[in-house]
C-alpha positions as CSV (number, residue, x, y, z in Angstrom):
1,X,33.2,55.6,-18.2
2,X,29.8,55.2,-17.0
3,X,29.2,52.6,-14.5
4,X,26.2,50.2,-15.5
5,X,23.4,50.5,-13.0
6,X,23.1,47.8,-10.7
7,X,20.0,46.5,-8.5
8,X,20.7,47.2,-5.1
9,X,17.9,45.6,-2.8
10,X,18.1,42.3,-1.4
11,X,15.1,39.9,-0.9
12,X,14.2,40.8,2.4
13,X,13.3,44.3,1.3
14,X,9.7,43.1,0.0
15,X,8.6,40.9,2.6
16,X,10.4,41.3,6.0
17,X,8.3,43.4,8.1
18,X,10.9,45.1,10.3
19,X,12.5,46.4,7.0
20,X,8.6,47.5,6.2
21,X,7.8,49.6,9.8
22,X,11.9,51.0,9.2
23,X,10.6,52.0,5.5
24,X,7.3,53.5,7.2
25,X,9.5,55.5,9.4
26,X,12.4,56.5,7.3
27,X,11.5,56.8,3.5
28,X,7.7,57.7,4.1
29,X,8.2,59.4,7.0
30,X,10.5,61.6,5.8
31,X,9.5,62.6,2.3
32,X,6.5,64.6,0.6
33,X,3.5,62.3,0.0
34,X,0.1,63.2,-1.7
35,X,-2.5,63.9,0.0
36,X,-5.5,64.3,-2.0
37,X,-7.0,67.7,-3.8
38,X,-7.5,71.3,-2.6
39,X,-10.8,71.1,-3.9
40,X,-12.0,68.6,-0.9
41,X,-11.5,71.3,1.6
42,X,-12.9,74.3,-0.6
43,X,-14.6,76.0,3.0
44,X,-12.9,77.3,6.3
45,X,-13.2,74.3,8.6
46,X,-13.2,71.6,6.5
47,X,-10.5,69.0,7.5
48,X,-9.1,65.3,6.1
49,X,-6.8,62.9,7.9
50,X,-4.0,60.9,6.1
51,X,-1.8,58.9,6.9
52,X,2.5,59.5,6.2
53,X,4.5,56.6,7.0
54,X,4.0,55.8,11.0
55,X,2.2,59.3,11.6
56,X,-1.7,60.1,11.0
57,X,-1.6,63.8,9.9
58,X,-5.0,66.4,10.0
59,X,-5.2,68.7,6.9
60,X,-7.9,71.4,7.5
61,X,-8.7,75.0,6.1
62,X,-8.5,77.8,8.7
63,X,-11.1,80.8,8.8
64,X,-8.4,82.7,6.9
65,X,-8.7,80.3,4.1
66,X,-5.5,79.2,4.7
67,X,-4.3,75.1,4.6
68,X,-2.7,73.7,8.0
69,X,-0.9,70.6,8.9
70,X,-0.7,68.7,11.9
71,X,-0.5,65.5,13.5
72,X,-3.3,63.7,14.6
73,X,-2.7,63.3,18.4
74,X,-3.8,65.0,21.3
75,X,-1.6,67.2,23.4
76,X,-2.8,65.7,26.7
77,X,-2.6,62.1,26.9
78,X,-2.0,61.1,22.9
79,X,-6.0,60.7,21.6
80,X,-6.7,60.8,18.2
81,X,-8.5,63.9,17.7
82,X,-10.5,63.3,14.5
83,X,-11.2,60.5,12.0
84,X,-11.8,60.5,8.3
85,X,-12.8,63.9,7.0
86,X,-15.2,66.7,8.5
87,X,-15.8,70.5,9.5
88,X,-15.4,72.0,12.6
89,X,-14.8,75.0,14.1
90,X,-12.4,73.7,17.0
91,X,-10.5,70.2,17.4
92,X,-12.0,68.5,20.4
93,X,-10.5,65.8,22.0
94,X,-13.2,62.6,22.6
95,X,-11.2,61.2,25.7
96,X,-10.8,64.4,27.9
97,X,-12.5,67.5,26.1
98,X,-8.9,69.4,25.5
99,X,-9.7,71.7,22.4
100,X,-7.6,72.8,19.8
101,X,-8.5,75.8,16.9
102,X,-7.6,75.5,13.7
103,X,-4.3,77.1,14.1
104,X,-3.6,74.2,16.4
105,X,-2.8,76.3,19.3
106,X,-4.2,75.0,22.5
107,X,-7.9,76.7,23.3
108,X,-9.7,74.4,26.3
109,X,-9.3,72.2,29.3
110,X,-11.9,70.5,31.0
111,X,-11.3,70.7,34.6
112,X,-8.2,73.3,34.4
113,X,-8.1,73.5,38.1
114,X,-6.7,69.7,38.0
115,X,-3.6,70.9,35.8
116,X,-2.6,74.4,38.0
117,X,-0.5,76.4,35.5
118,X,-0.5,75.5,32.3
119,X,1.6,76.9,29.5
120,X,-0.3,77.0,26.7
121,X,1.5,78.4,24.2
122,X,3.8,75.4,24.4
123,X,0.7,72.7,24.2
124,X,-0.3,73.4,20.6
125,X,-1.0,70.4,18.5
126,X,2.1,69.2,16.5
127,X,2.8,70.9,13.1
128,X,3.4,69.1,9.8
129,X,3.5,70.7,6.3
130,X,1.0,70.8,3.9
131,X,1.6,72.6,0.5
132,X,-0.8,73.0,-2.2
133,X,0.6,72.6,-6.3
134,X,-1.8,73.0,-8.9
135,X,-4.6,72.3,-6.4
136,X,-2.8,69.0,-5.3
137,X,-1.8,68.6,-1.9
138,X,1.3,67.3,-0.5
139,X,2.5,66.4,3.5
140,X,5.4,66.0,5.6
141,X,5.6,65.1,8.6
142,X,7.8,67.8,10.0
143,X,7.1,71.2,10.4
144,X,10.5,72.7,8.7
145,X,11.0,69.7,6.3
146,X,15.0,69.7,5.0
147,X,13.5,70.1,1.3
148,X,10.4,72.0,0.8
149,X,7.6,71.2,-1.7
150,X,9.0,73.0,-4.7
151,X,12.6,72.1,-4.0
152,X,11.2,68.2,-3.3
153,X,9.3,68.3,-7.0
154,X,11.6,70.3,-8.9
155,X,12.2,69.9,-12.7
156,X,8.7,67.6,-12.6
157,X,6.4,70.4,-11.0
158,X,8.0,72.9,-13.3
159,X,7.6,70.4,-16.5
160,X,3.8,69.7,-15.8
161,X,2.6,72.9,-14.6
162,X,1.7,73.5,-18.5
163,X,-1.7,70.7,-17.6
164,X,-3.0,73.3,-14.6
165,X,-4.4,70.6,-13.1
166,X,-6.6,73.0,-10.7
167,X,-8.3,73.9,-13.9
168,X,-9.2,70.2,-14.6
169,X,-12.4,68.1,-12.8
170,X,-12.5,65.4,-10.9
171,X,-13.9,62.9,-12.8
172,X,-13.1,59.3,-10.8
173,X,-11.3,57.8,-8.4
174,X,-11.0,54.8,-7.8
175,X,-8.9,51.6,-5.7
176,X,-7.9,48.7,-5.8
177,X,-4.9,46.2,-4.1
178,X,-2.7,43.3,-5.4
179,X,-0.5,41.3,-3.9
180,X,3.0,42.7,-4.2
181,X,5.6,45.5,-2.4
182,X,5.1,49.0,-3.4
183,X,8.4,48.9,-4.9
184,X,8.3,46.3,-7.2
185,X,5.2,48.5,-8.8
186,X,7.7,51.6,-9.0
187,X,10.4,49.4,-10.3
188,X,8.1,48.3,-13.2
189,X,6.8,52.0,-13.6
190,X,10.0,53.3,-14.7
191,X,11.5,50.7,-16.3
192,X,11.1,50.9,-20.2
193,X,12.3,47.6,-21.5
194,X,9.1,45.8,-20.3
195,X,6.6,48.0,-22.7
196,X,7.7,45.8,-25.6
197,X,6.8,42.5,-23.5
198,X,4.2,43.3,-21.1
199,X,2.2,45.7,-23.1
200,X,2.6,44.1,-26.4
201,X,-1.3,45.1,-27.5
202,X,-2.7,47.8,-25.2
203,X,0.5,49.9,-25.9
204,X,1.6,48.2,-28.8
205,X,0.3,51.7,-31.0
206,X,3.4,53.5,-29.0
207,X,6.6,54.0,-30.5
208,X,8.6,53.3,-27.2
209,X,10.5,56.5,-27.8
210,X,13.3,56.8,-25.0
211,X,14.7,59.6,-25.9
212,X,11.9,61.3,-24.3
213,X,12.9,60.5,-20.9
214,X,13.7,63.4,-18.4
215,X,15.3,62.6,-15.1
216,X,14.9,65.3,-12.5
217,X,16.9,64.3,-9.3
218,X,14.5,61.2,-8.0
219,X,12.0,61.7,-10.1
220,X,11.6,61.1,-13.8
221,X,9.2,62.5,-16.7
222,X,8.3,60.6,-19.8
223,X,6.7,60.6,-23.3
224,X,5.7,57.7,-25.6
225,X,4.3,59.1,-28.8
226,X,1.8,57.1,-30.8
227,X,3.2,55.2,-34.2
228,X,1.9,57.5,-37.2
229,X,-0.4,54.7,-38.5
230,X,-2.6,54.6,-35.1
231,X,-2.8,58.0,-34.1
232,X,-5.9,58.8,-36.0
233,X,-7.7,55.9,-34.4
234,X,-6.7,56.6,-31.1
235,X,-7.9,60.2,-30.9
236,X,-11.2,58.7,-32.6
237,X,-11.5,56.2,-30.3
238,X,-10.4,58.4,-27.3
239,X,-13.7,58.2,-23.9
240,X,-12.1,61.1,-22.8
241,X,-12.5,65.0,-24.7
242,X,-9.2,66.7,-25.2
243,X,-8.0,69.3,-22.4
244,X,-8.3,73.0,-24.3
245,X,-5.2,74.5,-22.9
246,X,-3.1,71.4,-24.1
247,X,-3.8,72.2,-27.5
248,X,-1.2,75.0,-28.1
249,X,1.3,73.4,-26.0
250,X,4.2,71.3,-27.0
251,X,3.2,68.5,-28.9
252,X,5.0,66.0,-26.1
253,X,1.9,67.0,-24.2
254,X,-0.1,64.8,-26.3
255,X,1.3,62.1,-26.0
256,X,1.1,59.3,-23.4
257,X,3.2,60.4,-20.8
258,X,4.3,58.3,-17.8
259,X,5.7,59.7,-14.9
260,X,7.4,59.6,-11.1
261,X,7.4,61.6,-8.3
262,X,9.2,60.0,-5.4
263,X,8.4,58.2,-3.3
264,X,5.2,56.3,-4.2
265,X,3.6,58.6,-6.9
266,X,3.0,57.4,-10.6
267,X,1.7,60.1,-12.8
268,X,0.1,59.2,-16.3
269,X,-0.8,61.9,-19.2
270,X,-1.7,62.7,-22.0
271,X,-3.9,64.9,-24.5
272,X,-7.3,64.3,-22.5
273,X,-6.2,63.2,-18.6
274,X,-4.2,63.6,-15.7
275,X,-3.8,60.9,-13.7
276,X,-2.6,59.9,-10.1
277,X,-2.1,56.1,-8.8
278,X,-0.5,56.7,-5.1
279,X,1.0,53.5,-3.9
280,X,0.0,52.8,-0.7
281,X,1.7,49.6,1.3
282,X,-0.7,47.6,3.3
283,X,1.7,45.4,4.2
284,X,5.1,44.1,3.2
285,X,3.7,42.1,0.4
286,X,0.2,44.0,-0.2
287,X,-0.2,47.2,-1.6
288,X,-3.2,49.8,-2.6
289,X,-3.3,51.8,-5.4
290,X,-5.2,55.3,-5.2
291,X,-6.4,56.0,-9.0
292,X,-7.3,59.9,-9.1
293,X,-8.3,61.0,-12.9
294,X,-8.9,64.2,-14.0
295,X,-10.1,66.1,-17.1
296,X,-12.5,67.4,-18.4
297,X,-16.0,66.8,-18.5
298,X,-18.1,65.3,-21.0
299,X,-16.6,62.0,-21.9
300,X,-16.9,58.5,-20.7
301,X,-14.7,58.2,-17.4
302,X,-15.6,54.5,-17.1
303,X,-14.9,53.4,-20.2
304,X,-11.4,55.0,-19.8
305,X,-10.9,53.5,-16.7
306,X,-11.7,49.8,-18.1
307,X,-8.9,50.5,-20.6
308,X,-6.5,52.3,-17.8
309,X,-6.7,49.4,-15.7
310,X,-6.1,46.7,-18.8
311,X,-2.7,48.2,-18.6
312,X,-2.0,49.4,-14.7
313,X,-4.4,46.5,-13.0
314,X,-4.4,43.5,-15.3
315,X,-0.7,43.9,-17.2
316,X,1.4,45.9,-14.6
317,X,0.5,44.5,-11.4
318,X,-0.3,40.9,-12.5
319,X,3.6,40.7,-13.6
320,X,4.9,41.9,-10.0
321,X,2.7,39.7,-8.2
322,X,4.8,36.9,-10.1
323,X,8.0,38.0,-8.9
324,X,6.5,38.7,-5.1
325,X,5.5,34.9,-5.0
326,X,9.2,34.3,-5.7
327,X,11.3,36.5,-3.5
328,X,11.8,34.2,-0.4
329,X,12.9,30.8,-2.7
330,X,16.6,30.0,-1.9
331,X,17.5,31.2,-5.1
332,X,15.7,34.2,-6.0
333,X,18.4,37.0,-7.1
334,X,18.1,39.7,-9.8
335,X,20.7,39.7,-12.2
336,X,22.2,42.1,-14.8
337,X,19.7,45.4,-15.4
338,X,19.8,47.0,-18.9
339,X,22.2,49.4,-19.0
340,X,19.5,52.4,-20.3
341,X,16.3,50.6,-20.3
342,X,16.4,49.9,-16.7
343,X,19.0,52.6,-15.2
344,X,16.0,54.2,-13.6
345,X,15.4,51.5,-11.2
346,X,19.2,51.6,-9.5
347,X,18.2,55.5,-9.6
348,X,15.5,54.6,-7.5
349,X,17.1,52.5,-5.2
350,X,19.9,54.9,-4.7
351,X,17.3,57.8,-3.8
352,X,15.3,55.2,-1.2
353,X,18.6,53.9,0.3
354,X,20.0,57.5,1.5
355,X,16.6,57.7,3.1
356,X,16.3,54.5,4.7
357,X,20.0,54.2,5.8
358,X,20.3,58.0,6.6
359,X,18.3,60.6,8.9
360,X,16.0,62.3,7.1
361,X,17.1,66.1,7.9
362,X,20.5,65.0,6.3
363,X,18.7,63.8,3.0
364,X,20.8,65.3,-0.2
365,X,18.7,64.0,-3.3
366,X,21.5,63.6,-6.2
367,X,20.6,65.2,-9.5
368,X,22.1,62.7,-11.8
């Protein structure tokens, strides 16, 4: 018998701030987070910082064209050693001139004869993990992470490899912040039984199809295909020109996908976009989303993005911000979830919890 899925966090979890920094530290910290496209470092030297859980990491190209990791502090007493994005040849720390190449490895010291012998090979900047799918980039804080990329995204990378995404344009980005946790935006993400309520218009032309939902360890793929009677219409209507190599793909493709990769990444498809709305927490009760579209050229990007955010922005988080205003009365609780409709959240919960209550280099994702 199949146990119905329960809701596992208690209040505290979206708005105590020692359970936030703990979260920082031991879901964020010890998963793969995006990190932005290949395409913004496209020349030998060209770096990025961003920031995983507690630690500020440095992506950069080396002369070899390859992509490094590392974290963002200096050797010597702890400096940041860069800000925002760049190029340089050699990492130079602003507070005492150490320098660093783009291997990390230790180069310079001011002053050397203050330090007598150093060992340089053990002074190298910090190494994190970068890895690079479809020309998106993903980070972990550790050097030998206990999953790598592919083993992290598997099932999901494999699924939407057919949209080569490196073969797509960049064709907005854009941010904005509401006034809820992170997870009570993931928690909506994946839970089906609030299309029919929430999204009564702007995906009322949707079937609601759940049989088209694909779980893959923590993270979860999804198709919603348009009723017959509106299709027409909405490729008509459609700001955005269809992506070529979709066309001879399965016809899931097509339709509107929505879709997770843990910890904090919504993915949205369909015939003419790929889209990426990283969850960034600002705060216990404050969170960012990062909105990065691609496709292909030609079409109206902000006219898709006015109807995109009628559904993520106005509909999505609107409703959480209503339960966030809630979650410290005396008798705030969550009661019984739907037993297919909702399993994904308890999914999700499950996933988080082995990461916040357990070391990260003992993480075992389940796969069902």
């Amino acid at each position: 018998m199949t146990l119905a899925p329960a809701y596992q966090l208690p209040p505290e979890a979206y708005f105590d701030q020692a359970w936030f920094e703990k979260e920082k530290r031991q879901v964020f910290g010890g998963s793969w987070l995006f990190a932005g496209l290949s395409s913004e470092l496209a020349e030998d030297g060209a770096y990025k910082t961003v920031q995983a859980g507690l630690d500020q990491l440095i992506i950069v190209r080396d002369r070899g064209g390859a992509l490094n990791a590392f974290h963002n502090i200096c050797r010597h007493r702890g400096a940041r050693l860069v800000s925002d994005k760049g190029q340089c040849s050699t990492f130079t720390c602003p507070y005492h001139k150490w320098s660093f190449g783009l291997d990390g490895s230790l180069r310079g010291v001011a002053q050397p004869e203050q330090f007598g012998e150093l060992d340089f090979d053990q002074l190298g900047l910090h190494k994190a993990s970068v890895a690079n799918w479809m020309g998106l980039l993903f980070v972990h804080v550790d050097e030998n992470p206990p999953m790598t990329f592919a083993q992290w995204s598997t099932g999901l990378a494999e699924e939407l490899s057919v949209f080569e995404t490196d073969q797509l344009q960049l064709l907005k980005q854009e941010s904005f912040t509401f006034d809820a946790n992170w997870k009570l935006y993931i928690e909506n993400h994946v839970d089906w039984l609030h299309l029919w309520y929430v999204h009564p218009k702007t995906l009322g032309p949707l079937q609601h199809t759940f049989d088209e939902v694909k779980q893959f360890g923590s993270s979860f793929v999804s198709y919603d295909p348009l009723k017959p009677e509106h299709k027409a219409a909405y490729i008509e209507g459609n700001p955005l020109p269809d992506i070529p190599h979709l066309m001879d793909a399965d016809k899931r493709y097509l339709e509107t996908g929505a879709h997770f990769l843990f910890p904090n990444l919504p993915i949205f498809t369909d015939r003419s976009f790929f889209a990426l709305t990283e969850l960034v927490p600002i705060s216990p009760e404050k969170t960012q989303m990062n909105i990065t579209l691609l496709g292909m050229p030609g079409g109206d990007p902000d006219r898709f993005m006015q109807l995109f955010n009628k559904v993520t922005k106005d509909e999505d988080a609107e409703i959480i911000t209503t339960i966030q205003s809630v979650v410290r009365s005396s008798r705030f609780s969550v009661g019984p979830i739907a037993h297919t409709y909702e399993r994904a959240i308890s999914c999700f919960h499950d996933h988080y919890l082995n990461l916040l209550n357990g070391p990260a280099d003992v993480l075992q994702l389940k796969t069902n």
